[in-house]
Backbone as numpy.savetxt, mean C-alpha at the origin, in Angstrom:
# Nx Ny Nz CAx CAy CAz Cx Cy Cz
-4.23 4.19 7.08 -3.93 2.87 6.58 -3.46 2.95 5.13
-4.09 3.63 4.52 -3.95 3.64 3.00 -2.42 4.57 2.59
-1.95 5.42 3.54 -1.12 6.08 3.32 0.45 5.06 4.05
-0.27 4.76 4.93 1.05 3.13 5.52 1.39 2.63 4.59
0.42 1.71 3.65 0.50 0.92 2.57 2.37 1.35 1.53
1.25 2.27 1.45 1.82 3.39 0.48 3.15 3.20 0.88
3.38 4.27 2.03 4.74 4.09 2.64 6.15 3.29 1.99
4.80 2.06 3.01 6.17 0.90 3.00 6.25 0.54 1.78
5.45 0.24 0.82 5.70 0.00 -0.38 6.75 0.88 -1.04
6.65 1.95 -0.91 7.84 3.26 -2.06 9.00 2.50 -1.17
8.85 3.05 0.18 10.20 2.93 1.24 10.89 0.98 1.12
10.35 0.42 1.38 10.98 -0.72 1.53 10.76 -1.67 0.21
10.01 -1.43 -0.50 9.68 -2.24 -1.57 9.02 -3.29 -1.73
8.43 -3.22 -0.96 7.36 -4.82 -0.37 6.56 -4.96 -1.94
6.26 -6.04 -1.65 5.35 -6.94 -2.75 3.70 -5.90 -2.57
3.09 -6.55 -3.07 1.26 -6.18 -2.65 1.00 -7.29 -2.17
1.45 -8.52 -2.57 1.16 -9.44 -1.17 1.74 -9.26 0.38
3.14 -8.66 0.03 3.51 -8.81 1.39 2.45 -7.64 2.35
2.15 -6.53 1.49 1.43 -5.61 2.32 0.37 -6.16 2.84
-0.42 -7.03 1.74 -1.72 -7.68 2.63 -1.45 -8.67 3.47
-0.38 -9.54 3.68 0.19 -10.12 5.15 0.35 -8.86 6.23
1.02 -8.80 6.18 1.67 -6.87 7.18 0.24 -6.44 7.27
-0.68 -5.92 6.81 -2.14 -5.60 7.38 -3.16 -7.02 8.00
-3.08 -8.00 7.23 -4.03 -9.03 7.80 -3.38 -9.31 9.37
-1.67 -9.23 9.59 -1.61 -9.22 10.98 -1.96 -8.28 12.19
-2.48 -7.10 11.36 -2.78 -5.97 12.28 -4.60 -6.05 12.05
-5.13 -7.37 11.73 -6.28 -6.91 11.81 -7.09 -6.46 10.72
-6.51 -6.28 9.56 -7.16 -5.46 8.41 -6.89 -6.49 6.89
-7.90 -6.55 6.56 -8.17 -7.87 5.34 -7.92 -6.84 4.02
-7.44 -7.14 3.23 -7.64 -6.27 1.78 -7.19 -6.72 1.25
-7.52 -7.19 -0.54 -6.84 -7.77 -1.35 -5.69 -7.12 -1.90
-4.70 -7.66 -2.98 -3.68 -6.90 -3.06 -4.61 -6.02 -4.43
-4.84 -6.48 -5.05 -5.64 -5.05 -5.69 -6.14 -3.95 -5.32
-6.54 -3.86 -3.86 -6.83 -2.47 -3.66 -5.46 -1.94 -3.14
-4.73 -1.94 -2.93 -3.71 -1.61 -3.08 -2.56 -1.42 -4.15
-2.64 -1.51 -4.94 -2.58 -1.76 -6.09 -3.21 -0.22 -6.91
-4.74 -0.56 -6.13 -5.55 1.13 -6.79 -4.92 2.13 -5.98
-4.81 1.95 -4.89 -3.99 3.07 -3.80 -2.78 3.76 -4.20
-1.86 2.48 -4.85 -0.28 2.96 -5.40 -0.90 3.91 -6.71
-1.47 3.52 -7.52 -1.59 4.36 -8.83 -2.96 5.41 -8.38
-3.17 5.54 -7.33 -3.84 6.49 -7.21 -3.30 7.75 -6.84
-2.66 7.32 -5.74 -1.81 8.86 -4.79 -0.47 8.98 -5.09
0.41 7.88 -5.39 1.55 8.09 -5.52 2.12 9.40 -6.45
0.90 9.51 -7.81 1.10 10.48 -8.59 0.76 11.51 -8.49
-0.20 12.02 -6.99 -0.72 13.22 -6.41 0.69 13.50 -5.65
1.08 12.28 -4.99 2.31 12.90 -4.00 3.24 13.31 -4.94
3.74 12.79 -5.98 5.03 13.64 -6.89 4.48 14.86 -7.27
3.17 14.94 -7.12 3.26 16.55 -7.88 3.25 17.39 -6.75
4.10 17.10 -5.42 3.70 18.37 -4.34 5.06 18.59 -3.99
């Protein structure tokens, strides 16, 4: 889930709201802040590989 987020966010450019629509329809509640911690968390692990 956390790596989906991710995804679509780099790839398509979605909002952090739109991601938490796009998950609340699949079932999964999260504010846009944790997502938010997700982008500045891994995004900068994934550039360094």
């Amino acid at each position: 889930m956390i790596l989906l987020c991710i995804r679509w966010y780099v790839t398509y450019k979605l909002s952090y709201h739109d991601l938490v629509e796009m998950m609340d329809e699949r079932g999964i509640s999260l504010a846009h802040t944790t997502i938010l911690r997700w982008v500045q968390q891994y995004i900068p692990k994934f550039e360094n590989q």
